[in-house]
C-alpha positions as CSV (number, residue, x, y, z in Angstrom):
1,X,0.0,0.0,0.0
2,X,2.1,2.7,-1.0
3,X,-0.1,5.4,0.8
4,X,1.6,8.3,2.2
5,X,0.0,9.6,5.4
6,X,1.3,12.1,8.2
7,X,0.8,11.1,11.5
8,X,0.5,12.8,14.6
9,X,3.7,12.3,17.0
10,X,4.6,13.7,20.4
11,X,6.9,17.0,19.7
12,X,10.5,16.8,19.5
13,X,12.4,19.4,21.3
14,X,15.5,17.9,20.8
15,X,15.2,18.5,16.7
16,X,15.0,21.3,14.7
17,X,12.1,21.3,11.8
18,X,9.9,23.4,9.9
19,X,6.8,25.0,12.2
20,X,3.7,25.3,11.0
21,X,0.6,26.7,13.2
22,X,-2.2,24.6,13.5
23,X,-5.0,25.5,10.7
24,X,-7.4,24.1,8.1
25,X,-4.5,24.1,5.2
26,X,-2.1,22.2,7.8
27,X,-2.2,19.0,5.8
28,X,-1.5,20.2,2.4
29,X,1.4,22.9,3.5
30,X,3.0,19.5,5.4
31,X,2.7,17.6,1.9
32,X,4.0,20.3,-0.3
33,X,7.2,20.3,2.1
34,X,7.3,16.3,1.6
35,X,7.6,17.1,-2.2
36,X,10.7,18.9,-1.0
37,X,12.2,16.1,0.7
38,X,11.3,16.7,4.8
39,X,9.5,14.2,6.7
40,X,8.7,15.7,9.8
41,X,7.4,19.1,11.2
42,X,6.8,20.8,14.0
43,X,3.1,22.5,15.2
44,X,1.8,25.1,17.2
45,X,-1.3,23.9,19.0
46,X,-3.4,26.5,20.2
47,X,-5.7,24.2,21.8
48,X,-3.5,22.3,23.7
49,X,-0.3,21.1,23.5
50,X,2.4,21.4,20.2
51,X,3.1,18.3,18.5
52,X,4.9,16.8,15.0
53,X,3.5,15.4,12.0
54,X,5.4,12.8,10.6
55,X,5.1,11.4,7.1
56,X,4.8,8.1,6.5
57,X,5.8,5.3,3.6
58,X,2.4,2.9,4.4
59,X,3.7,0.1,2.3
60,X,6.6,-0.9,5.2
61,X,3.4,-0.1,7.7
62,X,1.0,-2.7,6.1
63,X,4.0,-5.6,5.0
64,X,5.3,-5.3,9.0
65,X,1.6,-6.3,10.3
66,X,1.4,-9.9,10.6
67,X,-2.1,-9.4,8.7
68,X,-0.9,-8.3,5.7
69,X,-1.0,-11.4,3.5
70,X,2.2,-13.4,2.3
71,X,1.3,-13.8,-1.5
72,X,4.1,-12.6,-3.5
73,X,1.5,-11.0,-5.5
74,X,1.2,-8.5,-3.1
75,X,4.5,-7.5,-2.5
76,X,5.2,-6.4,-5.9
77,X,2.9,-3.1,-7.0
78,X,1.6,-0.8,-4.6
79,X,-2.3,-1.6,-4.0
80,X,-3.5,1.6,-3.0
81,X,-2.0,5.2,-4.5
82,X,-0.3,8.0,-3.3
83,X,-2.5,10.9,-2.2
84,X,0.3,14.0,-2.2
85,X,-2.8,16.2,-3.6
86,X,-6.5,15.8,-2.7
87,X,-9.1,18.3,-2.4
88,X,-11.8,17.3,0.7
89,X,-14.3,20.0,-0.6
90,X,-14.7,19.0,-3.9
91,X,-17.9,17.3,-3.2
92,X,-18.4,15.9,-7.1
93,X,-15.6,13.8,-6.7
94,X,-16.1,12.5,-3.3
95,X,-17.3,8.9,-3.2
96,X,-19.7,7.9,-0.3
97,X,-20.9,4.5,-1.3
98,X,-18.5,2.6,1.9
99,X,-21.0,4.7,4.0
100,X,-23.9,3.0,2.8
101,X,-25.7,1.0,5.5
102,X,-23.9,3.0,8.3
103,X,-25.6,5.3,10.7
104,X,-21.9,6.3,12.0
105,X,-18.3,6.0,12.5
106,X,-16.1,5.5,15.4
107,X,-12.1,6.7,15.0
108,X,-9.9,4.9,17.3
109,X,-7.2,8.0,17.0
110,X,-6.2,11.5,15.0
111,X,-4.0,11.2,11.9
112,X,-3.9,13.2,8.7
113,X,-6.4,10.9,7.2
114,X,-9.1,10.3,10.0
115,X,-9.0,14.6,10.6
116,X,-9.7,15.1,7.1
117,X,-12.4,12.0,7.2
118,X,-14.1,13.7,9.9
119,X,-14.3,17.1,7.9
120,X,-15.6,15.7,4.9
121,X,-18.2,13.5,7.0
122,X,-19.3,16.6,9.0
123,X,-19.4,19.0,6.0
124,X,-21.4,16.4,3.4
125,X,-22.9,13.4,6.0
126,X,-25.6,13.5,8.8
127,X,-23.5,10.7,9.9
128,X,-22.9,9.9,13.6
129,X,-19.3,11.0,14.3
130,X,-17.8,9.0,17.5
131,X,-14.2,9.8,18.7
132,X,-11.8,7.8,21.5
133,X,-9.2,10.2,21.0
134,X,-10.2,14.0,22.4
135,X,-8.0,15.5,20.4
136,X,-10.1,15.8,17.5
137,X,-10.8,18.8,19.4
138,X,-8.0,20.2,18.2
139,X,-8.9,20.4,14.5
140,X,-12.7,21.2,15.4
141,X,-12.9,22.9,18.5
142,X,-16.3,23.6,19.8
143,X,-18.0,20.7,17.0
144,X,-20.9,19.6,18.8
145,X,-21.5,16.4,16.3
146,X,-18.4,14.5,17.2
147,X,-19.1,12.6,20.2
148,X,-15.9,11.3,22.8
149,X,-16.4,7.9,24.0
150,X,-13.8,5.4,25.0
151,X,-15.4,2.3,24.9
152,X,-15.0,0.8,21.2
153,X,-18.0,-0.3,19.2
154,X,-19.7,-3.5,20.2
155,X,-18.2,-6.3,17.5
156,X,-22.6,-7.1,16.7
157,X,-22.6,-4.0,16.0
158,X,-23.2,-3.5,12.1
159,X,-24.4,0.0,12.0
160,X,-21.1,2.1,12.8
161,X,-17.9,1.5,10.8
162,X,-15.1,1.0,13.4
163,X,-12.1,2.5,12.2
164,X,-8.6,1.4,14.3
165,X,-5.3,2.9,13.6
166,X,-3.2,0.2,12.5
167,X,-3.3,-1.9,9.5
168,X,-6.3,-4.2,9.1
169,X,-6.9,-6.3,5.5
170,X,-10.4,-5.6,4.8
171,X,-10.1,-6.5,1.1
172,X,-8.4,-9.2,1.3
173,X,-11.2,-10.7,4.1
174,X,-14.0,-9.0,2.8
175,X,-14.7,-7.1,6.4
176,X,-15.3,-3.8,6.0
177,X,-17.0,-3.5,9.3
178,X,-13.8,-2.6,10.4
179,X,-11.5,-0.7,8.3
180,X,-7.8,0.8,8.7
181,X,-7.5,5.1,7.8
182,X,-5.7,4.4,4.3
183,X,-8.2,1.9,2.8
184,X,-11.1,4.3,4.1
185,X,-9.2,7.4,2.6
186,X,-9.1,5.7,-0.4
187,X,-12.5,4.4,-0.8
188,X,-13.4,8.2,-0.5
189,X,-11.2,9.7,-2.7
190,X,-11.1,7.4,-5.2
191,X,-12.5,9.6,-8.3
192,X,-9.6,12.0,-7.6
193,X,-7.4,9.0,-7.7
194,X,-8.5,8.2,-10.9
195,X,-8.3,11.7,-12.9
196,X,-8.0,15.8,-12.3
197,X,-10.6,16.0,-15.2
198,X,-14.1,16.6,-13.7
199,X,-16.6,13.4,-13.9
200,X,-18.9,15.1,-16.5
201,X,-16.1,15.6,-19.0
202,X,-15.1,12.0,-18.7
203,X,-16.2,9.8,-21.9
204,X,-13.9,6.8,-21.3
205,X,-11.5,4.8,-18.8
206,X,-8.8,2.9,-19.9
207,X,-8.2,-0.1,-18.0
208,X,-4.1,-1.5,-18.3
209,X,-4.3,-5.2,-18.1
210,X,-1.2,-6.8,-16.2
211,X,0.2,-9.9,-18.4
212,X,0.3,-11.9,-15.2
213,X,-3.6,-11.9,-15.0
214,X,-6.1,-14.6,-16.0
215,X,-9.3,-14.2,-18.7
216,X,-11.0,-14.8,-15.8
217,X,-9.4,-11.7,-13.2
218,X,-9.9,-9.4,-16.3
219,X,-13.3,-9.9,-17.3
220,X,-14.4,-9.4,-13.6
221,X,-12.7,-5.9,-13.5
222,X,-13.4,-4.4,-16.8
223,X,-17.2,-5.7,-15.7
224,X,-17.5,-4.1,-12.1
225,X,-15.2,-1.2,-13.4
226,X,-18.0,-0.7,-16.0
227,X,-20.6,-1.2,-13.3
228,X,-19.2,1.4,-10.6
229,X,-18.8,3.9,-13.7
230,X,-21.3,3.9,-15.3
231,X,-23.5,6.4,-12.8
232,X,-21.1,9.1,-14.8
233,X,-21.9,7.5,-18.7
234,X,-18.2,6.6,-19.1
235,X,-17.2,3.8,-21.1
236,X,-14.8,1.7,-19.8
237,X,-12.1,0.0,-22.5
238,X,-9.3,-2.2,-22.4
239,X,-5.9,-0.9,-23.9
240,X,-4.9,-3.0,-27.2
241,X,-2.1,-5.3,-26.6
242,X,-2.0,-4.7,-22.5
243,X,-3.0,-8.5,-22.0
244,X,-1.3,-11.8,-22.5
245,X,-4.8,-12.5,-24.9
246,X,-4.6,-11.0,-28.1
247,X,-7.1,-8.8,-28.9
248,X,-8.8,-10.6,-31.3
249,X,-9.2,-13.5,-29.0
250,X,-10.9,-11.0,-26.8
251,X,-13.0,-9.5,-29.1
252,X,-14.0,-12.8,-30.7
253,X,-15.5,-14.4,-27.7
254,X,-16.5,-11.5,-25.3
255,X,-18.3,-8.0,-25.8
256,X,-15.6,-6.1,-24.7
257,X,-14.0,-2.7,-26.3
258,X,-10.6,-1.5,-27.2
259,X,-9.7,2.3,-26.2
260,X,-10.9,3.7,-29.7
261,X,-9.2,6.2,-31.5
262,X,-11.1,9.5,-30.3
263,X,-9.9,8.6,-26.3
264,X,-7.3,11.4,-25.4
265,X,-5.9,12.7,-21.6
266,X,-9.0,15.2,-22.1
267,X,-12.0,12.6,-22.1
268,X,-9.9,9.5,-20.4
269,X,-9.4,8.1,-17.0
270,X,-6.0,5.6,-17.1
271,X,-6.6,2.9,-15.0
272,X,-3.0,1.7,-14.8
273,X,-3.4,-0.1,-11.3
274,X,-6.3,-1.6,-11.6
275,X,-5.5,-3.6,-8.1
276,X,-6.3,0.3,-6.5
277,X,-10.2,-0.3,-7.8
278,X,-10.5,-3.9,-7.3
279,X,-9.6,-4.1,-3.7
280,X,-11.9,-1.7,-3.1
281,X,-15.7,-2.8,-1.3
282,X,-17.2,-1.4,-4.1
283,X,-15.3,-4.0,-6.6
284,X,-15.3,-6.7,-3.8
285,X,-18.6,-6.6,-3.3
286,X,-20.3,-5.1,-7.0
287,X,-23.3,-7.6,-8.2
288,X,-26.1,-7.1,-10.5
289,X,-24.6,-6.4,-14.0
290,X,-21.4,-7.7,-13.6
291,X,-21.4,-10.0,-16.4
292,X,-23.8,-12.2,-17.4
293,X,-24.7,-13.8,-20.5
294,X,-24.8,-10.4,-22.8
295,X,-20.9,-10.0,-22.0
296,X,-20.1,-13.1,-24.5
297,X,-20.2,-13.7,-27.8
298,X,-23.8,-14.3,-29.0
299,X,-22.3,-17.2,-31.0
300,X,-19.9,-18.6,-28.1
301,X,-23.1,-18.7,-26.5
302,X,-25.6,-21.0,-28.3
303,X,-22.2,-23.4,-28.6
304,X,-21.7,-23.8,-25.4
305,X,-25.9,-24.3,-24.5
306,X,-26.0,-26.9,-26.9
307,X,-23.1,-28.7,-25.2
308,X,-24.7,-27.8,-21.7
309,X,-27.9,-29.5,-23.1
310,X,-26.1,-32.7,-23.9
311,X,-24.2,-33.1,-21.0
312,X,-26.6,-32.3,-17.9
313,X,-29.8,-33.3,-19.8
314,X,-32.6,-35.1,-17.3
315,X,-29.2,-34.9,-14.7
316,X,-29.1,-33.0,-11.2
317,X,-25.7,-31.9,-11.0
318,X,-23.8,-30.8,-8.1
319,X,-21.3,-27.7,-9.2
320,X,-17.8,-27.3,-7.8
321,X,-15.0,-25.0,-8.0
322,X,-11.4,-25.7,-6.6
323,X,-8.6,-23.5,-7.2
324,X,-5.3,-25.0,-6.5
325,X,-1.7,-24.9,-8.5
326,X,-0.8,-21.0,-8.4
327,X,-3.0,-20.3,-5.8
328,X,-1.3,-22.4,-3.4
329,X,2.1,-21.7,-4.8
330,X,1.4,-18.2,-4.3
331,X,0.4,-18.3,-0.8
332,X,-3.1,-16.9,-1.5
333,X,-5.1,-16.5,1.9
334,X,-8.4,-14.8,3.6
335,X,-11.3,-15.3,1.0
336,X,-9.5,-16.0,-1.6
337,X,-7.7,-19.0,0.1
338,X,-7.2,-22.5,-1.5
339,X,-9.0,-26.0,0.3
340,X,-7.6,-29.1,0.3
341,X,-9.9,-32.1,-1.1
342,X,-9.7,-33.4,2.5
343,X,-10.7,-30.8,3.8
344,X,-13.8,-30.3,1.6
345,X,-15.1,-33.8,1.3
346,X,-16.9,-33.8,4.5
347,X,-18.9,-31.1,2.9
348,X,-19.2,-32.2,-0.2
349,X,-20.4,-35.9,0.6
350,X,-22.8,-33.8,3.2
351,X,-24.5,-32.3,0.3
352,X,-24.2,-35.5,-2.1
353,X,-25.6,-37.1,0.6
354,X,-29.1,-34.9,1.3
355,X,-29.4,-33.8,-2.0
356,X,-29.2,-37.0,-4.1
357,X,-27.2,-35.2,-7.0
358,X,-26.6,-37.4,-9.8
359,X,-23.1,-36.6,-10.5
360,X,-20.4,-33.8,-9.4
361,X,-19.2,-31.3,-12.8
362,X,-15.7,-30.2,-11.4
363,X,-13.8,-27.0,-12.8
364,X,-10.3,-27.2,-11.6
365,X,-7.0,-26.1,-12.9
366,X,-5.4,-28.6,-10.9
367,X,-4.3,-32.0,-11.7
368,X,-3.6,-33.1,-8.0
369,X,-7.0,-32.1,-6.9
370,X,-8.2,-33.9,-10.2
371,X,-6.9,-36.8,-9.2
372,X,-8.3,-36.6,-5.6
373,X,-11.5,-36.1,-6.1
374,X,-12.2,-38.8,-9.1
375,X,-10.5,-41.3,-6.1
376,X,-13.5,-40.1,-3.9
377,X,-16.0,-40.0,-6.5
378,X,-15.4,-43.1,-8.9
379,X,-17.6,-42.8,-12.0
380,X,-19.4,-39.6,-10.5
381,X,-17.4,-36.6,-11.9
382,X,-17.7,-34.9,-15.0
383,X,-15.3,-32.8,-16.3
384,X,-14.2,-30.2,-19.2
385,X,-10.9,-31.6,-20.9
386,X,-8.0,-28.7,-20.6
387,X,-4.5,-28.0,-19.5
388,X,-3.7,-29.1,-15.7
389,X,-1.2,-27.9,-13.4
390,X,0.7,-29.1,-10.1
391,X,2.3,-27.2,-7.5
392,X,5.2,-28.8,-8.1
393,X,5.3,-27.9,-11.8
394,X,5.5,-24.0,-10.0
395,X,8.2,-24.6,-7.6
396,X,10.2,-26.3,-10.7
397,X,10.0,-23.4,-12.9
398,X,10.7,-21.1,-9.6
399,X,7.2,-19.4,-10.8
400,X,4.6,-18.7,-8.5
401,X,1.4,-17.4,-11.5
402,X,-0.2,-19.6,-14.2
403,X,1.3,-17.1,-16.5
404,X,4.7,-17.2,-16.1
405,X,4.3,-20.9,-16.3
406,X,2.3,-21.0,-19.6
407,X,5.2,-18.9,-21.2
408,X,7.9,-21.0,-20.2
409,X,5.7,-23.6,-21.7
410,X,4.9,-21.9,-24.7
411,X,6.9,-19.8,-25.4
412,X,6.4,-18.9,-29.6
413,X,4.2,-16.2,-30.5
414,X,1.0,-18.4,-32.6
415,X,1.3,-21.5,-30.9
416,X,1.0,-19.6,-27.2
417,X,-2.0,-17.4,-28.9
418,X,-3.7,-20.5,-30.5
419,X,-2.7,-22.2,-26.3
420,X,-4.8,-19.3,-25.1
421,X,-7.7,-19.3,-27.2
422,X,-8.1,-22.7,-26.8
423,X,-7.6,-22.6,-23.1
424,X,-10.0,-19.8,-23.0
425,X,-12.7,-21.5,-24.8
426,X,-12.3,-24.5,-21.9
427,X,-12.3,-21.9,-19.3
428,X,-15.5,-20.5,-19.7
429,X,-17.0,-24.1,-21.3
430,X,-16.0,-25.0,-17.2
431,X,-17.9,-21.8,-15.8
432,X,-20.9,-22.0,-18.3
433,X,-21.7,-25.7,-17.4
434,X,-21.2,-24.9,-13.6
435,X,-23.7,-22.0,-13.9
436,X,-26.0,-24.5,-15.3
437,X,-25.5,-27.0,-11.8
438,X,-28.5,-26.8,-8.9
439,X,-26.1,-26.3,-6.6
440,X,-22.5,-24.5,-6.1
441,X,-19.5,-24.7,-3.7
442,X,-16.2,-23.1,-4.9
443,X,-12.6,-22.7,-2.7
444,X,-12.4,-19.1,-2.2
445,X,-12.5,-15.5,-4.3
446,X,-11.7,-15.8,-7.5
447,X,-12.6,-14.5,-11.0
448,X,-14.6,-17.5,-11.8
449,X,-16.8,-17.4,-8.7
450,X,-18.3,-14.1,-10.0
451,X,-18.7,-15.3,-13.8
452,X,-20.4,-18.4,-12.6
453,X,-22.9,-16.5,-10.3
454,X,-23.7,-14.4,-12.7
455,X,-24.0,-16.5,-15.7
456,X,-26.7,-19.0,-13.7
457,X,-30.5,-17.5,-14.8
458,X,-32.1,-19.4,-12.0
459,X,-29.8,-19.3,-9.3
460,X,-28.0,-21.7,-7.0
461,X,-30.5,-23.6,-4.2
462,X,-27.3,-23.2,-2.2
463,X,-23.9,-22.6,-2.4
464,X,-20.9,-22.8,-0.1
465,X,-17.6,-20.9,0.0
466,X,-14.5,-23.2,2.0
467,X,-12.6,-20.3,2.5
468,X,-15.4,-18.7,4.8
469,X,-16.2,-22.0,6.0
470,X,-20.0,-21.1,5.7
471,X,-23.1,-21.3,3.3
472,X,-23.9,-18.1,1.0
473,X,-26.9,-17.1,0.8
């Protein structure tokens, strides 16, 4: 999370730095000096006593907590941006949707971000403002709305977001009950993130695929990108030539765009870390048009019905997902966390068991778990025919994505193109046919989960996520 925030330190007497009084513009006179090179600065308090703001790199705060997840995945970009330059009173670009559901917030203690939070909630919210640090005072002396209490939030309770001051992995569990200052900073000022340019003269957003990522990962974001944009009319694209997919693969199968020839840096929004919207609730959480059926190919479509009709016809199927290979070699954990076959058979012969399901159609890109579960349901599981991996075929290569291992494997231009498309055709063969089971259990959060949810008309009688360990209803 390379978020730069300036906390709020006991004054050093013993150092010499720049002194700034205590005012509305403190924050952004502080961050213009950081652009300068100083990190710390003294403060006149008239309220009480003088103190230092020190600025802080957030990425070495979140990879010391022992909750910030191991995934190598994670330790490579930053996941949430820098915010040298905001502007709190621009209310058009001010996002509010994390409130939704809330009837207030409880900050644990003052920081840049929480001080501005509180501003922005007092001046635009009718929120309930609850403070355990009295120095809020400080920045809004005489504020009747913000309420001191010491006791923290009772954990049932759902209506008032608790927001602690150290690092807390709210994306990566899907809690945002409980959020850290930098993820709910961000989750407000994410349209200022994303351009200068005001919404209304926005006509398109790029996204910039990574090469590492799946069919799967990037139709999920250009989807709920699309979805969370489109209250403004933009069009969200996909550069040419950002993925490992061709564009013509792309284009051929899906009912997706390429950034046309009119987008510019006037009427554009570059999405270059798309990570910084995903891992956001509104991303981790988006449903309703997401993608469904109108995202493919009209043509793709009716093929993969007519197999679908063949295969499961007169047949009560039960549908399971269970991702394995680089998901294990990567150290992938909270809800997008692998499950071992042993540890899911209990449930799945539970289900088998009450249900009376016919057979079991398995989508899995892993040859182990393959294995495991044909052993433990002879003559019972139906598959889709593709390209398998092992975790040890990761650790060989010293590769920890599905990406880096399919190059090493395929390395020329055509054949790895005509690997992909075919690989992508199997893919979403897997997801169509599991859309089309009665019921669902998959490992943990993936791209797959959400194409599969949203591809099924009717609806799962019930589903089950390992990784939460619970049903979903």
């Amino acid at each position: 999370m390379e978020v730069n925030m300036l906390l709020i330190r006991e004054y050093d007497r013993e150092m010499n730095h720049r002194t700034f009084d205590l005012c509305p513009e403190l924050f952004h006179k502080a961050l213009d000096a950081v652009l300068l090179g100083e990190k710390r600065f003294h403060v006149k308090n008239p309220y009480g006593e003088d103190f230092d703001l020190l600025y802080q790199e957030n990425q070495l705060f979140a990879e010391s907590s022992d909750k910030y997840p191991d995934s190598p995945l994670f330790h490579q970009d930053p996941l949430y941006p820098p915010y040298l330059f905001y502007d709190e009173s621009d209310r058009d670009r001010l996002c509010f949707d994390i409130f939704e559901g809330f009837d207030g917030v409880w900050f644990q203690e003052i920081s840049e971000y929480t001080v501005v939070l509180t501003g922005v909630l007092l001046k635009f919210t009718d929120l309930k403002l609850i403070w355990q640090d009295e120095r809020i005072h400080w920045f809004y002396p005489g504020e009747e709305r913000i309420i001191i209490d010491h006791r923290e939030p009772d954990k049932d309770d759902k209506k008032t977001l608790k927001l602690i001051n150290t690092f807390y992995p709210s994306a990566f569990i899907c809690d945002f009950f409980t959020m850290d200052p930098v993820v709910l900073f961000h989750h407000v000022f994410v349209y200022q993130w994303l351009t200068k340019l005001s919404m209304d003269k926005v006509k398109y957003a790029e996204i910039l695929v990574a090469r590492s990522e799946g069919i799967g990962s990037i139709l999920t974001v250009y989807a709920r990108t699309r979805n969370f944009l489109k209250r403004f009319g933009i069009e969200v694209t996909l550069q040419p030539g950002s993925s490992r997919y061709a564009d013509h693969i792309i284009e051929k199968y899906f009912c997706v765009r390429m950034t046309p020839s009119d987008s510019n840096e006037n009427n554009t929004v570059y999405i270059t870390n798309y990570y910084g919207l995903l891992f956001t609730k509104m991303l981790r959480y988006s449903t309703g048009d997401d993608f469904n059926s109108s995202s493919l190919d009209p043509g793709f479509l009716s093929e993969m019905k007519e197999y679908g009709d063949s295969v499961f016809e007169g047949k009560r199927m039960l549908g399971i997902l269970l991702r394995g290979s680089d998901y294990i070699a990567s150290g992938m954990s909270g809800a997008s966390a692998p499950v071992t076959v042993e540890a899911a058979l209990p449930k799945i012969r539970e289900w088998m068991e009450e249900d009376k399901y016919d057979g079991i159609f398995l989508a899995t890109e892993d040859r182990d778990i393959l294995k495991k579960m044909v052993d433990a349901f002879p003559g019972r599981i139906r598959i889709i025919p593709q390209e398998r991996y092992s975790v040890t075929d990761f650790i060989k290569e010293g590769v920890n994505t599905i990406s880096e291992l399919d190059r090493k494997r395929h390395p020329t231009g055509k054949e790895y193109d005509d690997f992909l498309e075919d690989s992508t055709v199997n893919y979403f063969y897997a997801l169509y046919l599991l859309s089309r089971c009665e019921s669902f259990m998959y490992s943990g959060q993936c791209g797959g989960i959400v194409m599969t949810k949203s591809l099924s008309k009717k609806g799962f009688k019930r589903m089950w996520c390992f990784a939460e360990n619970k049903e979903i209803k």
